[in-house]
DRENDO-1510 file (C-alpha; in Angstrom, 1 decimal, always signed):
<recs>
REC; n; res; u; v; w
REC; 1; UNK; +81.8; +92.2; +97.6 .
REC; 2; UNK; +83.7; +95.4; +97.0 .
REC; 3; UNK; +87.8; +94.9; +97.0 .
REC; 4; UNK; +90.7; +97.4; +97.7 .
REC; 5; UNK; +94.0; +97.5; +97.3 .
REC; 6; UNK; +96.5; +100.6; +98.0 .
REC; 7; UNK; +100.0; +100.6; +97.7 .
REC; 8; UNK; +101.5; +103.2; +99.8 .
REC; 9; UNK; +105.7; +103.7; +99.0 .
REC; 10; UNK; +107.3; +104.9; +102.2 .
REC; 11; UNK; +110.0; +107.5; +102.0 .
REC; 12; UNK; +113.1; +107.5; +102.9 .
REC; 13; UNK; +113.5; +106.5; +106.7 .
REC; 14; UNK; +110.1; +106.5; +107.5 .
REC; 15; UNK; +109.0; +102.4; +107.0 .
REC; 16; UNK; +109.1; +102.1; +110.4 .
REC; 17; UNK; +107.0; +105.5; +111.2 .
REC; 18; UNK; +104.7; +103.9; +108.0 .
REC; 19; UNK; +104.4; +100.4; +109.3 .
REC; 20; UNK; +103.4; +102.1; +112.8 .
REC; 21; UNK; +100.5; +104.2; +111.5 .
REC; 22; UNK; +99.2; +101.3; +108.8 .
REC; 23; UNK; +99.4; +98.8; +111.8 .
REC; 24; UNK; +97.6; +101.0; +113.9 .
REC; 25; UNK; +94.2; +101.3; +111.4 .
REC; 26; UNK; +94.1; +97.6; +110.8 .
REC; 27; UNK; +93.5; +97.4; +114.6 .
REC; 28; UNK; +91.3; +100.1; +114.6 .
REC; 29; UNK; +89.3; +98.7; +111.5 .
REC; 30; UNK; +88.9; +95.7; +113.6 .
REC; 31; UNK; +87.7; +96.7; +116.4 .
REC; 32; UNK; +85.3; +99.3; +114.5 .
REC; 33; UNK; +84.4; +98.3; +110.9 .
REC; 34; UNK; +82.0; +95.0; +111.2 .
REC; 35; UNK; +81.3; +95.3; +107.3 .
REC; 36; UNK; +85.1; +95.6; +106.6 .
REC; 37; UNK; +85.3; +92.0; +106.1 .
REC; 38; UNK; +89.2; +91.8; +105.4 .
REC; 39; UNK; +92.2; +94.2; +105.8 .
REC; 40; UNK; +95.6; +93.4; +105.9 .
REC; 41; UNK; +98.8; +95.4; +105.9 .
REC; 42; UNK; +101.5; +93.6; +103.6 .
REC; 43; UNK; +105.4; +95.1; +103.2 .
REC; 44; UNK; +107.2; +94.6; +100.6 .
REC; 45; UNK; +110.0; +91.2; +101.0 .
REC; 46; UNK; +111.8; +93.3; +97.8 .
REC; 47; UNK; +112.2; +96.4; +99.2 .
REC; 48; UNK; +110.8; +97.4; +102.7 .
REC; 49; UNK; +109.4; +101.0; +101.7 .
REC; 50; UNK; +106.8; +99.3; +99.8 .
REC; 51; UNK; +103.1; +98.9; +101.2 .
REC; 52; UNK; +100.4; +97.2; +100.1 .
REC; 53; UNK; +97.3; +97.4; +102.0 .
REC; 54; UNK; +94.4; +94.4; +100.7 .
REC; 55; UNK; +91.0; +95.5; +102.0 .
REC; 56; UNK; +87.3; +93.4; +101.1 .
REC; 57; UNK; +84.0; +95.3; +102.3 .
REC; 58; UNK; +80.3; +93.7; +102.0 .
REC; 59; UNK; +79.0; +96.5; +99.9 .
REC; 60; UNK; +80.2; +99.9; +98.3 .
REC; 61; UNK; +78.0; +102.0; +101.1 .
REC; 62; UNK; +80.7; +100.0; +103.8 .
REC; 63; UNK; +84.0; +101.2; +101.6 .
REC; 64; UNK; +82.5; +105.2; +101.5 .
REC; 65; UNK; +81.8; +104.5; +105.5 .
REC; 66; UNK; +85.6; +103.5; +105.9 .
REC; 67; UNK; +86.8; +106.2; +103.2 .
REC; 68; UNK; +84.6; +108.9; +105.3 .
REC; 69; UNK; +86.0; +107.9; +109.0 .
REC; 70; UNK; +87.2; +110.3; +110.7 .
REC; 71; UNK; +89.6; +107.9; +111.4 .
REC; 72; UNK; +91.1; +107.7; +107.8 .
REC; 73; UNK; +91.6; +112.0; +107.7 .
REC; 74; UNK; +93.8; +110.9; +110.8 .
REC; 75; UNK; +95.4; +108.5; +109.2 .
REC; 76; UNK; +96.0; +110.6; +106.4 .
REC; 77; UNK; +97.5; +113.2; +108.8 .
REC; 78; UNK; +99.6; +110.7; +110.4 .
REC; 79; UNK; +101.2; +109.1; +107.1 .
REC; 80; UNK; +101.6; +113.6; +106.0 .
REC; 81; UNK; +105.5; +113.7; +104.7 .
REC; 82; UNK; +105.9; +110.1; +105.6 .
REC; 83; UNK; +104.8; +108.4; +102.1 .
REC; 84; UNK; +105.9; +109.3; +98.8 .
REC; 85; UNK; +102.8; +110.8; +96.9 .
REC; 86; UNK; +99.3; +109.5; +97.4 .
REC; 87; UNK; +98.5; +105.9; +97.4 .
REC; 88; UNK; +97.9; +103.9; +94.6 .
REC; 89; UNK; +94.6; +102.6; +94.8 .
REC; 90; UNK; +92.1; +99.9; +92.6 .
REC; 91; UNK; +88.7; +98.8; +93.2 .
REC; 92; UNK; +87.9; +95.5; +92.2 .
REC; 93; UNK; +84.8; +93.2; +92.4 .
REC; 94; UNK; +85.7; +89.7; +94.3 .
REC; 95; UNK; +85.3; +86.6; +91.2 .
REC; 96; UNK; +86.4; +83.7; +93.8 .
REC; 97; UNK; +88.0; +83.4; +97.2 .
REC; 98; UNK; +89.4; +81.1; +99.9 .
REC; 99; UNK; +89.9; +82.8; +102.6 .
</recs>
């Protein structure tokens, strides 16, 4: 079990525009990525700029799938002057779960 998590920080304004775009990949994901077991869009309660997206994948070869979608170089074009800087991202390998 591969795990993902990216923090995205919107800028200034653009949470909304953000939001839009993130919301619109979780449905894609879902309707697309079988072996993209989990991935959920979270905002931040502290300060609603702040993005954190929590993905789990059955194997590496189903994260590079999901990296390589053409649907992610839209994404990335979509979120283009919308988010400060690139994400933050970690990779981590799943201990324990109840999900």
């Amino acid at each position: 079990m591969v795990v993902v998590t990216a923090k995205l920080r919107a800028a200034e304004n653009c949470e909304d525009e953000v939001a839009e775009a993130l919301s619109s990949m979780v449905n894609w994901v879902t309707e697309n990525e079988a072996d993209t077991l989990t991935y959920t869009l979270n905002q931040s309660a502290a300060d609603p700029r702040d993005f954190l997206v929590f993905e789990r994948y059955t194997s590496r070869a189903a994260l590079d799938s999901h990296i390589g979608s053409d649907r992610m170089k839209q994404l990335n074009g979509e979120l283009g002057g919308k988010v400060e800087g690139p994400p933050s991202v970690e990779f981590y390998g799943e201990v324990a779960a109840k999900l």
